[in-house]
C-alpha positions as CSV (number, residue, x, y, z in Angstrom):
1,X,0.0,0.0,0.0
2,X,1.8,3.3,-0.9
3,X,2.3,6.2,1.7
4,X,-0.3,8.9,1.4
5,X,1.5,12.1,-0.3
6,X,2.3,15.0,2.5
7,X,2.5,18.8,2.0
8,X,4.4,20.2,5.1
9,X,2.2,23.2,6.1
10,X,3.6,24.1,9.8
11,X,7.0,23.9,11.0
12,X,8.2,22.7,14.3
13,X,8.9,25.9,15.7
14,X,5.6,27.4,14.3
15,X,3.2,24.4,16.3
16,X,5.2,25.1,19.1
17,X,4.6,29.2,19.5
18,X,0.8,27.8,18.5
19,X,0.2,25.4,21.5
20,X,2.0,27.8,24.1
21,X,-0.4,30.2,22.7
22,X,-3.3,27.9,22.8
23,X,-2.2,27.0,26.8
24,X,-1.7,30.5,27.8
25,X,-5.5,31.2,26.6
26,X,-6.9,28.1,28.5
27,X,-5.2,29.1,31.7
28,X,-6.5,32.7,31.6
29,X,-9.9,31.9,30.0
30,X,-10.4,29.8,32.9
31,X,-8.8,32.7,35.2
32,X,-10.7,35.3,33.5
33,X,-14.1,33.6,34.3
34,X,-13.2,33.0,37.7
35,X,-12.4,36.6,38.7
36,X,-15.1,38.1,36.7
37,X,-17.8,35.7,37.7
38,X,-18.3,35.1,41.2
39,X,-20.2,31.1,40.4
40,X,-16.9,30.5,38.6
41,X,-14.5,31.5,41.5
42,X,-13.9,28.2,42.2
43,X,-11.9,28.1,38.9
44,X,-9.0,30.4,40.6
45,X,-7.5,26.8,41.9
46,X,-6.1,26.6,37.6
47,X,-3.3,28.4,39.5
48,X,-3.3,26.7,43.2
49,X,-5.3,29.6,45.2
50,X,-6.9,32.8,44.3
51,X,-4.3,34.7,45.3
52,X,-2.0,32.8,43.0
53,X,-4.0,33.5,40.6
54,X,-4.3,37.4,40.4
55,X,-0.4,37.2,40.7
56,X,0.4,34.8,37.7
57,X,-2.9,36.0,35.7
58,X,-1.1,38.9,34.1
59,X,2.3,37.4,33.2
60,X,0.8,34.2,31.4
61,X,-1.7,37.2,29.4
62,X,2.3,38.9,28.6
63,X,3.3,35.5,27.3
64,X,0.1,35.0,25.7
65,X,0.8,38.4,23.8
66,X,4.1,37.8,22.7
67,X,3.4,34.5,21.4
68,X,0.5,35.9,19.5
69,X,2.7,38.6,18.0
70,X,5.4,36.2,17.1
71,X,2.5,34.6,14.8
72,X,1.4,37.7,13.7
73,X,4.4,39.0,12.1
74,X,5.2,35.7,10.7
75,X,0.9,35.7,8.8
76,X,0.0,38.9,8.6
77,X,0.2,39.2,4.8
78,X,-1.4,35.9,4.5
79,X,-4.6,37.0,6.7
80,X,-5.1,40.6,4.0
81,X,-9.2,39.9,2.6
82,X,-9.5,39.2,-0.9
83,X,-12.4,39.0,-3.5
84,X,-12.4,35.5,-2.8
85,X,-13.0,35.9,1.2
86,X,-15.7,37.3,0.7
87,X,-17.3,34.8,-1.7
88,X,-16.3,32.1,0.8
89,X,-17.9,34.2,3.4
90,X,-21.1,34.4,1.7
91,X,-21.3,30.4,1.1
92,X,-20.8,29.4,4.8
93,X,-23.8,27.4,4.2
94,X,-22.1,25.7,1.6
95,X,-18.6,25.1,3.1
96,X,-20.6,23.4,6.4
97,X,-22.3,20.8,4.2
98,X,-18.4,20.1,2.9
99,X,-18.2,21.9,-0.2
100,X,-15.6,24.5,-0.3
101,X,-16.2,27.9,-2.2
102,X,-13.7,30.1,-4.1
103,X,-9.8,29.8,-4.9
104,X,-8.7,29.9,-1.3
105,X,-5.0,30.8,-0.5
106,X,-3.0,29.5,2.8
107,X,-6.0,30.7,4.8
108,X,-9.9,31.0,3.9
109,X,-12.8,34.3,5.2
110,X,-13.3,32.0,8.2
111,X,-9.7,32.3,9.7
112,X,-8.9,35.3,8.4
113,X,-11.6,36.8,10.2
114,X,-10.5,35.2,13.5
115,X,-6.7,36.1,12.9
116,X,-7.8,39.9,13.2
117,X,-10.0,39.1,15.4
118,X,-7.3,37.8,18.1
119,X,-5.6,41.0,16.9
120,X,-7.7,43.1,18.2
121,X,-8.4,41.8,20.7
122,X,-5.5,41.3,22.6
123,X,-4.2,44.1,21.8
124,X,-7.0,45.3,23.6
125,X,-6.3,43.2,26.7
126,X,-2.7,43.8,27.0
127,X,-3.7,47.7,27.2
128,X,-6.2,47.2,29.7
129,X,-4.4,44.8,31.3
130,X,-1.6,46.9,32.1
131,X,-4.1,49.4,33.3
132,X,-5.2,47.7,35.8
133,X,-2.4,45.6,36.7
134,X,-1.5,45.9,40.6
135,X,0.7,46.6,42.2
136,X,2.6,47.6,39.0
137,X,0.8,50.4,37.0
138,X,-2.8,50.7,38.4
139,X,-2.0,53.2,40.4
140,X,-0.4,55.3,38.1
141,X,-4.2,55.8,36.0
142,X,-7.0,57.4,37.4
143,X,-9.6,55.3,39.2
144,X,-12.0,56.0,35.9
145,X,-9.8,55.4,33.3
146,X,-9.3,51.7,35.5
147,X,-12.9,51.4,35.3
148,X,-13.4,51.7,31.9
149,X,-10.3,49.5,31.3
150,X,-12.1,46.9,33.2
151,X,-14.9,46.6,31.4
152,X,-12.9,46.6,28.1
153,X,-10.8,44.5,29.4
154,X,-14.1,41.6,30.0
155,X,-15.5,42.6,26.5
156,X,-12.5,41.8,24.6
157,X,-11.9,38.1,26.8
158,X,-15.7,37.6,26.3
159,X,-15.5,37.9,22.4
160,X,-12.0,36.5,22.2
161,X,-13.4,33.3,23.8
162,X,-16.3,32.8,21.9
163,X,-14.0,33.4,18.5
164,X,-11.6,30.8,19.9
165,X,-15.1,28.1,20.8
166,X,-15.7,28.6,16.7
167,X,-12.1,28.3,15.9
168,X,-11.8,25.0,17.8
169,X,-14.9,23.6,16.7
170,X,-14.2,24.6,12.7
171,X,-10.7,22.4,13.3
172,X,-12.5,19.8,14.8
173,X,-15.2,19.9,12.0
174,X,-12.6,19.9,9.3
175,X,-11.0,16.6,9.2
176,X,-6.9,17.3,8.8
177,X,-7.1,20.8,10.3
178,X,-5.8,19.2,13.9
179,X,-2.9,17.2,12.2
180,X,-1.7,20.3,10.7
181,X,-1.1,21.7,14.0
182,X,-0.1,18.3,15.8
183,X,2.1,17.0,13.1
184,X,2.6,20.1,11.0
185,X,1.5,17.9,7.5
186,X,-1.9,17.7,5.6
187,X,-2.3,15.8,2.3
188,X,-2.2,16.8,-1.4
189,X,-6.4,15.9,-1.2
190,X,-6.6,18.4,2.0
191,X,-4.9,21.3,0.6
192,X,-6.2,20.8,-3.0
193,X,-10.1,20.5,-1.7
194,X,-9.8,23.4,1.2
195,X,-7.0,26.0,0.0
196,X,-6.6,25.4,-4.0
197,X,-4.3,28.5,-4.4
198,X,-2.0,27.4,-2.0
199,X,-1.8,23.9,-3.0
200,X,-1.0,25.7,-6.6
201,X,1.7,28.1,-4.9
202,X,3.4,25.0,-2.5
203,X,3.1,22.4,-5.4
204,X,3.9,24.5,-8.6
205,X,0.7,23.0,-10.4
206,X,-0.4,25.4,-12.5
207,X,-4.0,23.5,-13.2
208,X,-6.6,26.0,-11.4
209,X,-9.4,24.3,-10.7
């Protein structure tokens, strides 16, 4: 029986910053909830004890950020919205029942959208979060500004976790998607039914579908 043919898509180095990205987020997801919510305060034990927590919160969201960053530099210019985005984006209907729309490069509407999505984000959290980090900077703001900064600050984790729910249940959905991140290949079939133009651009084939 002969080997199925692999396309590498993610380096070592690349998985790695992803899952120390992806660990940071759980831990302070799960932090987040716990000092926000007082039904989830029970969750502050992710860290040992409350107190624990509100210490170690705000370096794992630094590491979070630079990790993030790392990615973004490195993607950026494959995440820019294109003609055919948007016709993806208009066929989600389509692309759930398995049948993908549009000449889709390295990434499709879907993940482009939650790429600037996390940017946004966390660029809003690491501003806030430095707002109202004690003992370090809080008290260098005004008790308003801090205010407002908290309630950013829980906007921005609210909608970064719900993007992040949709971003693990698309991978899961998409059969190869969590290989590409665990063993950093997908096959020729993957990458030539869910992202044509990159196949093309990886490959060299010049047959556009």
């Amino acid at each position: 029986m002969s080997k199925e043919k692999l396309i590498s898509r993610y380096n070592a180095a690349e998985r790695i910053n992803h899952w120390i990205v992806a660990v940071c987020f759980v831990l302070l997801a799960i932090s987040g909830l716990a000092f926000f919510y007082p039904a989830f305060f029970w969750l502050t034990g992710v860290f040992g004890t409350p107190q624990l927590a509100r210490i170690i919160h705000p370096f794992v969201g630094v590491l979070m950020f630079l990790g993030f960053f790392r990615q973004f530099f490195r993607y950026w210019h494959h995440n820019l919205f294109n003609k055919e985005d948007i016709k993806w984006m208009l066929s989600v209907k389509q692309v759930l029942s398995g049948h993908e729309v549009g000449d889709t490069g390295k990434y499709n509407g879907g993940q482009k959208g939650m790429f600037w999505l996390m940017t946004g984000c966390l660029l809003v959290l690491i501003c806030t979060g430095v707002i109202i980090w004690r003992p370090y900077f809080a008290y260098y703001f005004p008790i308003e500004l801090i205010r407002v900064a908290l309630l950013l600050h829980a906007w921005s984790a609210l909608m970064l976790i719900a993007g992040i729910v949709v971003h693990v249940y698309a991978a899961i959905w998409v059969r190869g998607t969590i290989r590409a991140m665990v063993e950093g290949v997908v096959t020729h079939a993957w990458a030539k039914k869910h992202h044509p133009r990159w196949y093309r651009e990886v490959t060299g084939d010049k047959h556009k579908p």
